[in-house]
C-alpha positions in Angstrom: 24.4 -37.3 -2.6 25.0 -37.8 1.1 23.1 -34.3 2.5 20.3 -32.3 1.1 19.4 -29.0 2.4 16.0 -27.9 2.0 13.8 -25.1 3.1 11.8 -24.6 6.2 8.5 -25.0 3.4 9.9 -28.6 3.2 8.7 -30.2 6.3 6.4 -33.1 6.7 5.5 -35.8 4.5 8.4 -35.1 1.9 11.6 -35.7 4.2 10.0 -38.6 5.6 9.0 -39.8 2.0 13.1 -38.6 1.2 14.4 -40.8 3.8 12.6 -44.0 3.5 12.6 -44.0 -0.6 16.1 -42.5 -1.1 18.3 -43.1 2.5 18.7 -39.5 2.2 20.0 -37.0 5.1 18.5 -33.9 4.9 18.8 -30.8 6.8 16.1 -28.4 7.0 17.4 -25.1 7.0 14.8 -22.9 9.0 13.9 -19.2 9.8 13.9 -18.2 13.4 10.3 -16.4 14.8 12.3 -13.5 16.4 14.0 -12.8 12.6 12.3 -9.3 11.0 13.1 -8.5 7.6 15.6 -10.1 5.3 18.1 -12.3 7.3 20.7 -14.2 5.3 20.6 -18.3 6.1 23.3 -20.1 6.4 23.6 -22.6 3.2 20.7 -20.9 1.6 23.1 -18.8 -0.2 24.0 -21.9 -2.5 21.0 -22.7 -3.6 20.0 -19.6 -4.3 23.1 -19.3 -6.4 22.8 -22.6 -8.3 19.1 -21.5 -9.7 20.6 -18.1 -10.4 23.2 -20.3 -12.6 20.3 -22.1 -14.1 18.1 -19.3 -14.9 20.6 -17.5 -17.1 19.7 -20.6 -19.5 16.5 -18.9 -21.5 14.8 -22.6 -22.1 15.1 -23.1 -18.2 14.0 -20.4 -16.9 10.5 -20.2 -19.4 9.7 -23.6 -18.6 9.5 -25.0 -22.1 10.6 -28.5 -21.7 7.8 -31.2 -21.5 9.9 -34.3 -20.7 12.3 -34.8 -17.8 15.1 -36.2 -20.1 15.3 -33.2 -22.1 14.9 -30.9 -18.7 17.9 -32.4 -17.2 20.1 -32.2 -20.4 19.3 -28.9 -20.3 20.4 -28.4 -16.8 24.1 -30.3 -17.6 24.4 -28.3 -20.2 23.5 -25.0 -18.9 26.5 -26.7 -15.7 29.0 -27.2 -18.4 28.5 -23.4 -19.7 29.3 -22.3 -16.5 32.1 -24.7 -15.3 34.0 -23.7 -18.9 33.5 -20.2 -18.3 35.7 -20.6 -14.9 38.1 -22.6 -16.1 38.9 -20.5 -19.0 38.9 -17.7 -17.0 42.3 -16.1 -16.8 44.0 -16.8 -13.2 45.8 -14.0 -11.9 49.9 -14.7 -12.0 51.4 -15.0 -8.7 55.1 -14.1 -8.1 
């Protein structure tokens, strides 16, 4: 990973934890004060969408894994579910 978004909530110790233990960039993605109501972010929108993906896996969205190995397996293969999905979905013929 070369750029990690986070949330405005993510400020402080973390991303300066992030950059000294991990060399990571990270770009803090942050509401304006003048902003009423719901406002769309820009990048948000895919992380919003990648939990959506995950939660559609039962076991990850109820929190019943105890260790992190089994957690992240989980996660690849709730990613493999969905990267099969579109690329056995049928393309639309062009000509």
């Amino acid at each position: 990973m070369e750029l990690v978004w986070a949330d405005g909530g993510y400020t402080g110790s973390l991303i300066e934890h992030c950059l000294t233990a991990f060399a990571l960039v990270i770009a803090v993605v942050k509401r304006s004060d003048n902003m009423r109501g719901f406002v769309v972010l820009p990048k948000r929108w895919i992380v919003e969408r990648f939990f959506a993906h995950l939660m559609r896996t039962r076991r990850l969205a109820r929190g019943f894994e105890r260790r992190t190995s089994s957690a992240e397996a989980m996660i690849y293969w709730s990613m493999t579910l969905l990267v099969t999905r579109r690329l056995a979905r049928p393309r639309p013929s062009r000509g």
